[in-house]
MOPAC internal coordinates of N, CA, C and O (Angstrom, degrees):
PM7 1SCF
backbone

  N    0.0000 0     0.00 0     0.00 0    0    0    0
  C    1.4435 1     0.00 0     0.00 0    1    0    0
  C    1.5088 1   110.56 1     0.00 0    2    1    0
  O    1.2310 1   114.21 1  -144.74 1    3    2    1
  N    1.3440 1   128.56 1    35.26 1    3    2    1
  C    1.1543 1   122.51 1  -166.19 1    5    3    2
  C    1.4967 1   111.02 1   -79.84 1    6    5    3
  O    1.2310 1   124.15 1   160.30 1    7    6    5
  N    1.4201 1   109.65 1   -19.70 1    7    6    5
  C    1.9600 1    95.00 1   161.07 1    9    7    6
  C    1.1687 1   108.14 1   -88.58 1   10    9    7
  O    1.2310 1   112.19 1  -170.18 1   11   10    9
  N    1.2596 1   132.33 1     9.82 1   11   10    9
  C    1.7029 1   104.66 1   154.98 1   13   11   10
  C    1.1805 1   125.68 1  -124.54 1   14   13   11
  O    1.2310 1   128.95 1   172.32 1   15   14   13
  N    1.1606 1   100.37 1    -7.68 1   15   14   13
  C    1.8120 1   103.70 1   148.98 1   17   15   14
  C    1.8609 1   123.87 1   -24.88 1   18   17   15
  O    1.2310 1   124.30 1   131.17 1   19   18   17
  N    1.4083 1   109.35 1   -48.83 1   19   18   17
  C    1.6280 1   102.94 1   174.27 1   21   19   18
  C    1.1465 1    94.29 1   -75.49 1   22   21   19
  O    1.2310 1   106.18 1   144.03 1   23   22   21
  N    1.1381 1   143.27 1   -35.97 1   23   22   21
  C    1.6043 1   130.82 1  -151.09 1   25   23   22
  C    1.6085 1   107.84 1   -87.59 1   26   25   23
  O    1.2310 1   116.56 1   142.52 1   27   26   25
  N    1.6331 1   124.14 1   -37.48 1   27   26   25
  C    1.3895 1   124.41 1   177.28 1   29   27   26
  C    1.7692 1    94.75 1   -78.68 1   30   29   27
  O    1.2310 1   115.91 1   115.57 1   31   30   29
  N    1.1948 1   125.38 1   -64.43 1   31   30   29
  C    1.1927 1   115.05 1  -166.67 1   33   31   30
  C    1.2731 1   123.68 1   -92.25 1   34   33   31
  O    1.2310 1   102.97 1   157.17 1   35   34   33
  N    1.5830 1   148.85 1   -22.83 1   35   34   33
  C    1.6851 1   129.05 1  -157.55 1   37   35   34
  C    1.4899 1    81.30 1  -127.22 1   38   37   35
  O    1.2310 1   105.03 1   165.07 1   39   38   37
  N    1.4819 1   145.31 1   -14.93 1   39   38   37
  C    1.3359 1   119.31 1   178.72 1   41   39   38
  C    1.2765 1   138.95 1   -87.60 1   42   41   39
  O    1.2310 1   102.74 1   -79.08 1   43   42   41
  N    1.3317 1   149.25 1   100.92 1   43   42   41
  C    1.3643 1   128.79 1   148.42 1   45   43   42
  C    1.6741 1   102.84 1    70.06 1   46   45   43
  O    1.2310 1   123.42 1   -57.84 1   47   46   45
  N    1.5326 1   111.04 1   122.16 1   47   46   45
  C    1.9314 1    97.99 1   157.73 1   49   47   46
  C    1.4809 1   112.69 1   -66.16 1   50   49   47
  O    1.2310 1   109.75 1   -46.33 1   51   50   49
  N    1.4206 1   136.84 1   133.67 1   51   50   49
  C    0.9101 1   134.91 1   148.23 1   53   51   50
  C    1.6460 1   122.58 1   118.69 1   54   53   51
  O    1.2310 1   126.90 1   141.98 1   55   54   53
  N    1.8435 1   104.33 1   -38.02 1   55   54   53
  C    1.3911 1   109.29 1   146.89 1   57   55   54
  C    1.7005 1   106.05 1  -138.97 1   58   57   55
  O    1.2310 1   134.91 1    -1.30 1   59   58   57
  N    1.9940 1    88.75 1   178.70 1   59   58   57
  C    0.7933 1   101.44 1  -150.31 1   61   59   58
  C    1.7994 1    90.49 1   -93.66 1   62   61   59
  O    1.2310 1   116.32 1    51.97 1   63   62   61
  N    1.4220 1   124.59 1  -128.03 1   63   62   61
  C    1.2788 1   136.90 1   153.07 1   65   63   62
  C    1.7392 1   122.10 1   -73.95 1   66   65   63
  O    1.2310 1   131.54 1   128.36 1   67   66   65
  N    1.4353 1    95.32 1   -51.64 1   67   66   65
  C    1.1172 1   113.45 1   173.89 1   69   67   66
  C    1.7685 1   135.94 1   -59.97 1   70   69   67
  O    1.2310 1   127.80 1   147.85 1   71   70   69
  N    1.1714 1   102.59 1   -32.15 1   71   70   69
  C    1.2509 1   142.97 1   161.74 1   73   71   70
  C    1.7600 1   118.82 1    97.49 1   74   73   71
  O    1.2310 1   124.18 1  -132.40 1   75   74   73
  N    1.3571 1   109.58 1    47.60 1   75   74   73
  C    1.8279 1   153.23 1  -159.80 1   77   75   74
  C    1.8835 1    82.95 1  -103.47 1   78   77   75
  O    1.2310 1   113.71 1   -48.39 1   79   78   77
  N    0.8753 1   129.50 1   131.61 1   79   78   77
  C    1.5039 1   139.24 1   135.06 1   81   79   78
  C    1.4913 1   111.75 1   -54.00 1   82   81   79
  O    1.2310 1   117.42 1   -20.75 1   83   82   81
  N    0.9819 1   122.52 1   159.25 1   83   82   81
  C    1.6151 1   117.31 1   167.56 1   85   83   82
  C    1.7518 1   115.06 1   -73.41 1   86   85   83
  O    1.2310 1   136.09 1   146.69 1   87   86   85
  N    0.9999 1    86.46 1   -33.31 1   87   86   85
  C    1.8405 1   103.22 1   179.77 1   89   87   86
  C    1.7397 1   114.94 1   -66.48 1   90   89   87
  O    1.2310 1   126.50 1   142.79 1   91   90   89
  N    1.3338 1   105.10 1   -37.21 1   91   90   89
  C    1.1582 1   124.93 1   160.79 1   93   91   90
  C    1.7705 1   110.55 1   -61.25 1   94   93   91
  O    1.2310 1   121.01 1   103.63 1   95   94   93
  N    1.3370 1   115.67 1   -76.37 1   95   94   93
  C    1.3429 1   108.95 1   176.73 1   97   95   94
  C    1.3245 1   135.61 1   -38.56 1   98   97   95
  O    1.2310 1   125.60 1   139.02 1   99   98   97
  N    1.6687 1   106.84 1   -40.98 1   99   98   97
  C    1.4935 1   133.29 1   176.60 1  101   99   98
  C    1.6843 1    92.08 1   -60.65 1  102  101   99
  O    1.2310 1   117.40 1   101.97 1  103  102  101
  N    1.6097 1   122.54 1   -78.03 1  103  102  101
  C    1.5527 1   104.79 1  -166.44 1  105  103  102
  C    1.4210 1   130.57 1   -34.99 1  106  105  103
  O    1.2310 1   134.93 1   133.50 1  107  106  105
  N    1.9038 1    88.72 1   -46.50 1  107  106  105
  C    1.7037 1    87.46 1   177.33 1  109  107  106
  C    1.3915 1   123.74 1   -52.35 1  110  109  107
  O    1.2310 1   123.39 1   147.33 1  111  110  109
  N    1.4733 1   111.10 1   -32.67 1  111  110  109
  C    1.4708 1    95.90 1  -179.08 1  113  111  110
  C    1.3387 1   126.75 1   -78.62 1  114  113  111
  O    1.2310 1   128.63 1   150.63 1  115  114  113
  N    1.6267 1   100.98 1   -29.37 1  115  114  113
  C    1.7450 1    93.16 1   176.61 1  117  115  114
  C    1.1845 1   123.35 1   -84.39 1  118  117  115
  O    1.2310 1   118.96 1  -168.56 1  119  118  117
  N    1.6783 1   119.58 1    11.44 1  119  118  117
  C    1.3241 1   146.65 1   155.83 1  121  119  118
  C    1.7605 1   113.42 1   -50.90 1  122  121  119
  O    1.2310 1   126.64 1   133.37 1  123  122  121
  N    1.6575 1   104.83 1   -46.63 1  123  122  121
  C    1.2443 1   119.32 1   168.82 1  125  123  122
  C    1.3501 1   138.73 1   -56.34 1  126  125  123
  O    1.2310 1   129.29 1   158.47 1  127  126  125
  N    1.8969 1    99.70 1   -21.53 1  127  126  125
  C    1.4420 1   113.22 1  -158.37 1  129  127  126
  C    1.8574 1    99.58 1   -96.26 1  130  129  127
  O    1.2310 1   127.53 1   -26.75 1  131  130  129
  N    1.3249 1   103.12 1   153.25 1  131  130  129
  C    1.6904 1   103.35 1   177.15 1  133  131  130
  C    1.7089 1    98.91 1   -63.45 1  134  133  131
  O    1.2310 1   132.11 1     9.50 1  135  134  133
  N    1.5320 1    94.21 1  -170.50 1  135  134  133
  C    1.1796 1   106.21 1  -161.68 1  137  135  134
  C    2.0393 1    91.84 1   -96.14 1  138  137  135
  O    1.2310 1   126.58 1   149.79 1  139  138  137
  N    1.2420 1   104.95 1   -30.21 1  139  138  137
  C    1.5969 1   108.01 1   162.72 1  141  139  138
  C    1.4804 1   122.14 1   -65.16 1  142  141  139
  O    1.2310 1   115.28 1   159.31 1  143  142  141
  N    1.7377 1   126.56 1   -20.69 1  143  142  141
  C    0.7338 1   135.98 1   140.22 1  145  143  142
  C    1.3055 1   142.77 1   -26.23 1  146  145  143
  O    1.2310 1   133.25 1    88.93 1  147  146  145
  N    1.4677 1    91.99 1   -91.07 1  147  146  145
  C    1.5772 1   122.25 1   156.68 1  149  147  146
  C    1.7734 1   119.02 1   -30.63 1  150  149  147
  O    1.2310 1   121.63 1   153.90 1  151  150  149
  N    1.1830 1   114.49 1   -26.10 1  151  150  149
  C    1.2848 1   127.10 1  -176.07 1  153  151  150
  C    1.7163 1   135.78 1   -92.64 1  154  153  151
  O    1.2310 1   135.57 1   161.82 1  155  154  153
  N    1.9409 1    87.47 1   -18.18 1  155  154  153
  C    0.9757 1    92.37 1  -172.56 1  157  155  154
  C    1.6680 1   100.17 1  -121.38 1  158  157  155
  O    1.2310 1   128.84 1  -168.68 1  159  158  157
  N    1.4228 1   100.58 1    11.32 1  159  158  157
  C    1.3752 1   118.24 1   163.66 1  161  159  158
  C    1.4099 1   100.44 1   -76.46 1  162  161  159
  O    1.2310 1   111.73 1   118.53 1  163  162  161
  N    1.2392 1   133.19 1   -61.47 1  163  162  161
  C    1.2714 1   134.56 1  -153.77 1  165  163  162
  C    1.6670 1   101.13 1   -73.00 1  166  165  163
  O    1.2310 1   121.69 1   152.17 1  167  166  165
  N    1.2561 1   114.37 1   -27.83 1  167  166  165
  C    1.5315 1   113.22 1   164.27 1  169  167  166
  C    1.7383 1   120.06 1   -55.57 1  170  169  167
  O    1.2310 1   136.03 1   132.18 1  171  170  169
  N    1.0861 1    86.57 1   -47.82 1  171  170  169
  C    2.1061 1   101.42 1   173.93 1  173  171  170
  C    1.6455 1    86.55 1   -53.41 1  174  173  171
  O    1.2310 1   128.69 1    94.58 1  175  174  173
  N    0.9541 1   100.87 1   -85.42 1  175  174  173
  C    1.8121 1   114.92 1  -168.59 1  177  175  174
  C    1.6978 1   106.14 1   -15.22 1  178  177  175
  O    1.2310 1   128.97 1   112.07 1  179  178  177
  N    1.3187 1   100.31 1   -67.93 1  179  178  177
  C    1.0528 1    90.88 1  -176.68 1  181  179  178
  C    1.9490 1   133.85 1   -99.92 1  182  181  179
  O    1.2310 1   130.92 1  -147.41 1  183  182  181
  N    1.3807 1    96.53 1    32.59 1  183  182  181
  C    1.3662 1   106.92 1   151.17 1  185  183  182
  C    1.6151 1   102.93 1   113.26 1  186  185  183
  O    1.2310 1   120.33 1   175.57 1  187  186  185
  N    1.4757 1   116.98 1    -4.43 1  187  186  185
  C    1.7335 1   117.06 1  -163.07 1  189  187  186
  C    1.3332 1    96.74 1   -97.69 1  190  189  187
  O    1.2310 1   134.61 1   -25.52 1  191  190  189
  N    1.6699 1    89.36 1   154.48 1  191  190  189
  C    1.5387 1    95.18 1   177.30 1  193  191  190
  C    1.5602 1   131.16 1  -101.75 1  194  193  191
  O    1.2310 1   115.53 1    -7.06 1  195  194  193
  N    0.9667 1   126.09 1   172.94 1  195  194  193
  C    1.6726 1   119.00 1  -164.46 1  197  195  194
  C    1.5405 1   103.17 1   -60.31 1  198  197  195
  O    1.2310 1   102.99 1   170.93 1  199  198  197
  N    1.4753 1   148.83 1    -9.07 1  199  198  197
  C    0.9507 1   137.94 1   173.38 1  201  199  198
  C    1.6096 1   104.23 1  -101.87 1  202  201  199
  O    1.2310 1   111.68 1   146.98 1  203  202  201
  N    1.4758 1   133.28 1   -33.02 1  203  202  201
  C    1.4412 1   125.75 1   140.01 1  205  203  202
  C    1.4149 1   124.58 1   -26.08 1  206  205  203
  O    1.2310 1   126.27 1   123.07 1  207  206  205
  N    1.1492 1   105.55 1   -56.93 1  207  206  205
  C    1.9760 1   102.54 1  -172.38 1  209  207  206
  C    1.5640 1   110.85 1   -97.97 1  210  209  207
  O    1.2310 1   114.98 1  -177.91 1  211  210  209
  N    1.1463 1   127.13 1     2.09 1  211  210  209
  C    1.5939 1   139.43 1   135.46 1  213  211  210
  C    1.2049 1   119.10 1   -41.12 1  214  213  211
  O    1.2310 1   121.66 1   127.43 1  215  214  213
  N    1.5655 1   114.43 1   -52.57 1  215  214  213
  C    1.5764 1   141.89 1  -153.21 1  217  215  214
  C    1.8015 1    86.82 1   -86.65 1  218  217  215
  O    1.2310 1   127.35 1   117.54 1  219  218  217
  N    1.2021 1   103.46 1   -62.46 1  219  218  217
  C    1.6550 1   110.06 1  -173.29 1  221  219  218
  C    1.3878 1   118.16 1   -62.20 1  222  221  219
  O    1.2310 1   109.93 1   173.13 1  223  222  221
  N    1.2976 1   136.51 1    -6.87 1  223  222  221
  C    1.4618 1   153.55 1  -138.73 1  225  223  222
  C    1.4718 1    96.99 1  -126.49 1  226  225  223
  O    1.2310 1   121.66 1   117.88 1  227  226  225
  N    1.3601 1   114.44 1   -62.12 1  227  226  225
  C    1.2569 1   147.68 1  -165.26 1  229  227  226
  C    1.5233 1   117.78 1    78.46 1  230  229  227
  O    1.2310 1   123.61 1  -135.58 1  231  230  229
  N    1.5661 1   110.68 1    44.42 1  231  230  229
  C    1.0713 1   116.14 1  -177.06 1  233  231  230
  C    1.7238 1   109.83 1  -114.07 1  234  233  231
  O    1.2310 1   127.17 1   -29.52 1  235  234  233
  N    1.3404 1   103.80 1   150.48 1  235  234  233
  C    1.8588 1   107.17 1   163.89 1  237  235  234
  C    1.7455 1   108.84 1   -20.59 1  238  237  235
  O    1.2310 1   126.19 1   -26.88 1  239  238  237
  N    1.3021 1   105.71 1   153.12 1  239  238  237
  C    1.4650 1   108.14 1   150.34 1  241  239  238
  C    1.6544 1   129.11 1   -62.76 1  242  241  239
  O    1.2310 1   140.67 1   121.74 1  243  242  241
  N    1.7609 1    77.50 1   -58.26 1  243  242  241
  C    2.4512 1    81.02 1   176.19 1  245  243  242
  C    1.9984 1   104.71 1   -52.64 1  246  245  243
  O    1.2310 1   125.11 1   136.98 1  247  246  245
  N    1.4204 1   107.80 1   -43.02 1  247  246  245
  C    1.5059 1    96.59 1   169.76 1  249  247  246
  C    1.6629 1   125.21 1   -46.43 1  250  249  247
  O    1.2310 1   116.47 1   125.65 1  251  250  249
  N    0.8865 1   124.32 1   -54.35 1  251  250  249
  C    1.0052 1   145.66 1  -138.14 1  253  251  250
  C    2.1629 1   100.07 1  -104.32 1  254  253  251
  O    1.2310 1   129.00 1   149.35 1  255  254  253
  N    1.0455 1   100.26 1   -30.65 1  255  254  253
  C    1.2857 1   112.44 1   154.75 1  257  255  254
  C    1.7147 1   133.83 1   -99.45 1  258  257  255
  O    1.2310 1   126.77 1   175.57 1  259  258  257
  N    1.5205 1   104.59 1    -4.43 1  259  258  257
  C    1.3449 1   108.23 1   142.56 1  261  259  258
  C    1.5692 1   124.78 1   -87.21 1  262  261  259
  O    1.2310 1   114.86 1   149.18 1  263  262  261
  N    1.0992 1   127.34 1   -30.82 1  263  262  261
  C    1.1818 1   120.51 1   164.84 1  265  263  262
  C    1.2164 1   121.27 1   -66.55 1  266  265  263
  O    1.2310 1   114.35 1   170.97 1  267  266  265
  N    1.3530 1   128.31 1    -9.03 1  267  266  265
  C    1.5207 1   146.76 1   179.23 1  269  267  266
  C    1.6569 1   104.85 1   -60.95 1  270  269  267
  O    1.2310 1   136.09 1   127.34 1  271  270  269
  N    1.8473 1    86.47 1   -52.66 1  271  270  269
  C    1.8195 1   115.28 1  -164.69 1  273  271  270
  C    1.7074 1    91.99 1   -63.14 1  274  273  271
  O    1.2310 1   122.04 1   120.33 1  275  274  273
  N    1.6003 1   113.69 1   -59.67 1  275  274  273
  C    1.2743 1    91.22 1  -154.78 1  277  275  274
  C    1.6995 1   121.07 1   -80.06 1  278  277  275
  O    1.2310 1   120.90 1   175.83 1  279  278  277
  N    1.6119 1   115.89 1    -4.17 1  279  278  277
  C    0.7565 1   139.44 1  -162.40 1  281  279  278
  C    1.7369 1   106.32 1   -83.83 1  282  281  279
  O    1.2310 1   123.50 1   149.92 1  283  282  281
  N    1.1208 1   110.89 1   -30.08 1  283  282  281
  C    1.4963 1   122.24 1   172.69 1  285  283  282
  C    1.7215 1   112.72 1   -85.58 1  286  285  283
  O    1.2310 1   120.76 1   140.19 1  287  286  285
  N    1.5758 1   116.15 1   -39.81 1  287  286  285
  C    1.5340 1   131.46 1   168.21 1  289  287  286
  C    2.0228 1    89.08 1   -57.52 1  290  289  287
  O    1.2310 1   117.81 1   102.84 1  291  290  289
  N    1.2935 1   121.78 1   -77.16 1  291  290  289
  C    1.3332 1   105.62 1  -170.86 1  293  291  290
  C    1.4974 1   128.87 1   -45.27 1  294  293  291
  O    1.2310 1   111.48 1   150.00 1  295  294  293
  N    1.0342 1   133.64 1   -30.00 1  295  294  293
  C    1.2337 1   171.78 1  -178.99 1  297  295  294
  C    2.0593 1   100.36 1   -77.91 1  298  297  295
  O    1.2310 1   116.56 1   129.18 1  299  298  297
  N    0.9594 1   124.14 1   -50.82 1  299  298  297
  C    1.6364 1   127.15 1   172.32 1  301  299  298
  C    1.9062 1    77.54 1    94.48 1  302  301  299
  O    1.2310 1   109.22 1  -134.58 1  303  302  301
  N    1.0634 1   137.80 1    45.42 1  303  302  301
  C    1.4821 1   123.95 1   178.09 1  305  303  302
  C    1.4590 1    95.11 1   -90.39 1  306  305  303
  O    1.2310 1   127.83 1   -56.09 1  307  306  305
  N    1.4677 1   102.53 1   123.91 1  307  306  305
  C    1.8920 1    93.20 1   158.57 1  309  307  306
  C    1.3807 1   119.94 1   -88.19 1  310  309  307
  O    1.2310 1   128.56 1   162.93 1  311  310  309
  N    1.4836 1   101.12 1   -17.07 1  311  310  309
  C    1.8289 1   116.52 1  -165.15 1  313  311  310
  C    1.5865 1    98.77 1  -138.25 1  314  313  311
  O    1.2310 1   134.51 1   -12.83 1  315  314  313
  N    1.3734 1    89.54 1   167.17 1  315  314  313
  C    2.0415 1   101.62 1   179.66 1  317  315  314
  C    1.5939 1    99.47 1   -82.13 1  318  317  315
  O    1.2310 1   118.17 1   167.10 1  319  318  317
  N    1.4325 1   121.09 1   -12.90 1  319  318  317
  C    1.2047 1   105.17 1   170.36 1  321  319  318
  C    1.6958 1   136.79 1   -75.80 1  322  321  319
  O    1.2310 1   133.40 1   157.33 1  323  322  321
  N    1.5830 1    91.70 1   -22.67 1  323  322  321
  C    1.2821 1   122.17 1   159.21 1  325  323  322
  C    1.3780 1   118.60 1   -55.86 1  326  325  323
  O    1.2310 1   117.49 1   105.02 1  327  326  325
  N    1.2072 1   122.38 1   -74.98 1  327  326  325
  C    1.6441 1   127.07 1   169.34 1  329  327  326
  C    1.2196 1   107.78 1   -56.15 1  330  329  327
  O    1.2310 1   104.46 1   172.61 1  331  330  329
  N    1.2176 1   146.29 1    -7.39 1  331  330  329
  C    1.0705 1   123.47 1   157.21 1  333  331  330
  C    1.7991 1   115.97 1   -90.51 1  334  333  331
  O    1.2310 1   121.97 1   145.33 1  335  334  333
  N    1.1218 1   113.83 1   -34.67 1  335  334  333
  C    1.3890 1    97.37 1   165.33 1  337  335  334
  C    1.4176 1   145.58 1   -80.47 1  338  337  335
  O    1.2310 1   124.21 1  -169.41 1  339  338  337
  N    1.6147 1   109.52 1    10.59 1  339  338  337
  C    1.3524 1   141.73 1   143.15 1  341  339  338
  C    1.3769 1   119.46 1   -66.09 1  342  341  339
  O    1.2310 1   134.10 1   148.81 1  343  342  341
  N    1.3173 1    90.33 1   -31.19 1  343  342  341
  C    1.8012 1    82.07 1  -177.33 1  345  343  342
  C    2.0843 1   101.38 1  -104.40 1  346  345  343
  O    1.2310 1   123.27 1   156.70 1  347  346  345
  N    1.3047 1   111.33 1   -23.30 1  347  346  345
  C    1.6481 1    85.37 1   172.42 1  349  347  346
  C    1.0916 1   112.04 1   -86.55 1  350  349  347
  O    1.2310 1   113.02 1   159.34 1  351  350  349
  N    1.9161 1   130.80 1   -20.66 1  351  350  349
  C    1.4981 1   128.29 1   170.98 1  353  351  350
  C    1.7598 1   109.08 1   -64.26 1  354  353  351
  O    1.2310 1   116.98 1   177.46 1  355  354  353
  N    1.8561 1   123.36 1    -2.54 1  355  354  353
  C    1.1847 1   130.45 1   175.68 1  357  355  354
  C    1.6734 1   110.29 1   -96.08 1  358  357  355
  O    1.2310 1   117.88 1   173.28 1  359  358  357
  N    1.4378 1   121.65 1    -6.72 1  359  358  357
  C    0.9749 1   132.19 1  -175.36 1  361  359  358
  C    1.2995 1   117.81 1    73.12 1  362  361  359
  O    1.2310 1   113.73 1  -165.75 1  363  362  361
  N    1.7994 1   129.47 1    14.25 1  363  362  361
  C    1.1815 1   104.21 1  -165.30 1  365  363  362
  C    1.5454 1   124.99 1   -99.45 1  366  365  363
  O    1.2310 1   110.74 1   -44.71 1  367  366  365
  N    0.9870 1   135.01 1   135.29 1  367  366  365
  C    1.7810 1   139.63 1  -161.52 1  369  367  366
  C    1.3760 1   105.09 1   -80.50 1  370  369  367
  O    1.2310 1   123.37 1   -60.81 1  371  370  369
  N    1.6593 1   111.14 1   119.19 1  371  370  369
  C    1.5123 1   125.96 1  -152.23 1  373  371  370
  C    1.6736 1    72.76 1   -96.33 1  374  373  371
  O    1.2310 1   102.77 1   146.94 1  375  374  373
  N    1.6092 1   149.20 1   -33.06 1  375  374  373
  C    1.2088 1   140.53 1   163.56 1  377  375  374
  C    1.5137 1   116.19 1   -28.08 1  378  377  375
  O    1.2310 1   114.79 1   157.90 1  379  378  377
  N    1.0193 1   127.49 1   -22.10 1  379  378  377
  C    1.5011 1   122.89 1  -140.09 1  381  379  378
  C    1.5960 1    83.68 1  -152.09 1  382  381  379
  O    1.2310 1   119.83 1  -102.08 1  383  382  381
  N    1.6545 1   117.93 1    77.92 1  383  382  381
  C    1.5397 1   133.20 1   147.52 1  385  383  382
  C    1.3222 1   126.00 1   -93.98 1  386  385  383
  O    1.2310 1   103.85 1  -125.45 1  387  386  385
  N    1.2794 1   147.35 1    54.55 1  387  386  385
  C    0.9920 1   127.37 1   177.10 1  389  387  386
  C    1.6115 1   119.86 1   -53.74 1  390  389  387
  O    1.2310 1   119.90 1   -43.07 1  391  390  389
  N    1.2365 1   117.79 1   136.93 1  391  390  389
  C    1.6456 1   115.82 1   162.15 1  393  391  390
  C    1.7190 1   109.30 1   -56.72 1  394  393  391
  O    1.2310 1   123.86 1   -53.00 1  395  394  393
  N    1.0728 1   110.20 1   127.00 1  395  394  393
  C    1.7858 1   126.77 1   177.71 1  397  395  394
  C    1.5501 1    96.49 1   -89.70 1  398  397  395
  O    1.2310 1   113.00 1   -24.23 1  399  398  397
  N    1.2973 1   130.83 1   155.77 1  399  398  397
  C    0.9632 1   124.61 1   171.62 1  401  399  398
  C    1.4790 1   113.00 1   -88.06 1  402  401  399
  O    1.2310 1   128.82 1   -18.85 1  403  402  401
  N    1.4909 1   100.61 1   161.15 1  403  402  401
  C    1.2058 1   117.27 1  -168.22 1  405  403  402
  C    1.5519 1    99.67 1   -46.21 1  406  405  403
  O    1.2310 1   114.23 1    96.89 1  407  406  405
  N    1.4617 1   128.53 1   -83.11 1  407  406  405
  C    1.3717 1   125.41 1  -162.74 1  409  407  406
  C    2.0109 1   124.28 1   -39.31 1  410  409  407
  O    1.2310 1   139.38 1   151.01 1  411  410  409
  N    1.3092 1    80.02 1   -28.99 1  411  410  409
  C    1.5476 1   114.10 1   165.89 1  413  411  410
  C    1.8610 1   105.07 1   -46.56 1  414  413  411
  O    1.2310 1   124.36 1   134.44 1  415  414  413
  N    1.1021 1   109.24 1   -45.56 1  415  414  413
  C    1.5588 1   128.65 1  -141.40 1  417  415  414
  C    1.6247 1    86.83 1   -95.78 1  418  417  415
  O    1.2310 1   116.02 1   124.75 1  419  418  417
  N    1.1765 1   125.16 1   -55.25 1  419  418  417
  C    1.3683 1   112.77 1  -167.59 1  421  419  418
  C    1.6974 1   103.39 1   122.84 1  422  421  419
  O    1.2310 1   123.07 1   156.41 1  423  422  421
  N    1.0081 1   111.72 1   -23.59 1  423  422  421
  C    1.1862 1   140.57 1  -147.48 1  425  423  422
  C    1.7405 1   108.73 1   -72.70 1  426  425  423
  O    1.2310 1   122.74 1   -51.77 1  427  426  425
  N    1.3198 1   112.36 1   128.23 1  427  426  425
  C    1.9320 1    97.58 1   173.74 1  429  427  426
  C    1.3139 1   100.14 1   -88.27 1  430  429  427
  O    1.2310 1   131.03 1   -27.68 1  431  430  429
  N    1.4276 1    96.32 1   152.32 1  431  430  429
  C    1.9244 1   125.19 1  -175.57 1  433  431  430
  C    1.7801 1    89.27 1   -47.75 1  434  433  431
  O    1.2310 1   132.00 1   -38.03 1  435  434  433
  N    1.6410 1    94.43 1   141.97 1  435  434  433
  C    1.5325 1   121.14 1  -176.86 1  437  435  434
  C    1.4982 1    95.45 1   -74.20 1  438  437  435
  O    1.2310 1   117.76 1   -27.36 1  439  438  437
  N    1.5196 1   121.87 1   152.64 1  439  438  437
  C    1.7902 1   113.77 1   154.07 1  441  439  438
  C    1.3430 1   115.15 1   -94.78 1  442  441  439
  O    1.2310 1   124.82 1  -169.01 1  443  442  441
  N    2.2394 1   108.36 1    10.99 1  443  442  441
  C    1.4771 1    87.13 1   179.25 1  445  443  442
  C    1.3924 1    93.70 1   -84.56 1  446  445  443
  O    1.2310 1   121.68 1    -7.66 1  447  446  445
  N    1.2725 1   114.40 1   172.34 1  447  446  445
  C    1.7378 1   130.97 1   146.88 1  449  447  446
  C    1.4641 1   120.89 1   -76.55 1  450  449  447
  O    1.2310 1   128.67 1   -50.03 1  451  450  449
  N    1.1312 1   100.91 1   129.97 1  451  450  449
  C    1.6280 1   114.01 1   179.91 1  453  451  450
  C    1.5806 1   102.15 1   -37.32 1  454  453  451
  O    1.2310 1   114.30 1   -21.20 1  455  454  453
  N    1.4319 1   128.40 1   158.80 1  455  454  453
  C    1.4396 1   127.37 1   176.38 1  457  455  454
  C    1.5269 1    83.37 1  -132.37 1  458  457  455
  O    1.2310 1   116.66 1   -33.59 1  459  458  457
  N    1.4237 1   123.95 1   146.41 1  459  458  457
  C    1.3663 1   112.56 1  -169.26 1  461  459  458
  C    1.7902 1    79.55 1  -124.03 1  462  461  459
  O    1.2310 1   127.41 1   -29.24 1  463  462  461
  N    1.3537 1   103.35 1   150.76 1  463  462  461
  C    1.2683 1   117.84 1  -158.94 1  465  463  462
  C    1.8778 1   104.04 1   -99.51 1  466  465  463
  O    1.2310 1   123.52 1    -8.09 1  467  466  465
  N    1.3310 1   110.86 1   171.91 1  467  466  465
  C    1.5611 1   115.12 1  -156.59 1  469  467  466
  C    1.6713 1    98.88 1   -72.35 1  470  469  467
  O    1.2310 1   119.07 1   -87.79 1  471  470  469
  N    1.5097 1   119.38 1    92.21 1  471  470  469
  C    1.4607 1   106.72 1   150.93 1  473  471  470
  C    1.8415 1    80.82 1   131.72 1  474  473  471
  O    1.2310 1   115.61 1  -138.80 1  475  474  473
  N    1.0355 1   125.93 1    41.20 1  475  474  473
  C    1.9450 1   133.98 1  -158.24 1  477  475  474
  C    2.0442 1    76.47 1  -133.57 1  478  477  475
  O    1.2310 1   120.10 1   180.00 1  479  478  477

């Protein structure tokens, strides 16, 4: 995260050098990220772990932890503490996950079978 290192920590509230808000900078980037991305950002965000937002996705683990990888590389995250403060200086509400569908996701077809839940 070394370009946003001045901007979360040594600059000014509100801008940066450039004259970018942090909030501003943060959207653009998760602007960048897929929508499988984006998803498993909001899992970081809000506290789950890569076999949590696998589970919630309904995707593989190695899936679901490559999108982890590139999602933190797009992002300049070296740490989860990083991606996460990209994503609350992005405003986005780790409350509000819906599962996207798979094709949605990028994602190849699961070999589990759907388990349909009590009252489905």
């Amino acid at each position: 995260m070394q370009d946003l290192h001045p901007v979360f920590l040594n600059c000014r509230p509100g801008e940066d050098a450039i004259g970018k808000s942090p909030a501003a900078q943060a959207r653009a980037m998760v602007a960048r990220l897929t929508q499988a991305e984006r998803a498993v950002l909001l899992g970081v965000v809000a506290g789950e772990s890569t076999v949590m937002t696998a589970r919630r996705l309904g995707m593989e683990l190695p899936v679901a932890e490559d999108y982890r990888r590139t999602m933190m590389a797009k992002l300049g995250a070296d740490t989860t503490c990083d991606a996460v403060r990209v994503g609350l200086y992005a405003e986005l509400d780790p409350t509000r996950r819906p599962a996207p569908a798979r094709q949605a996701l990028e994602a190849p077809a699961s070999s589990a079978r759907h388990q349909p839940l009590l009252g489905e």
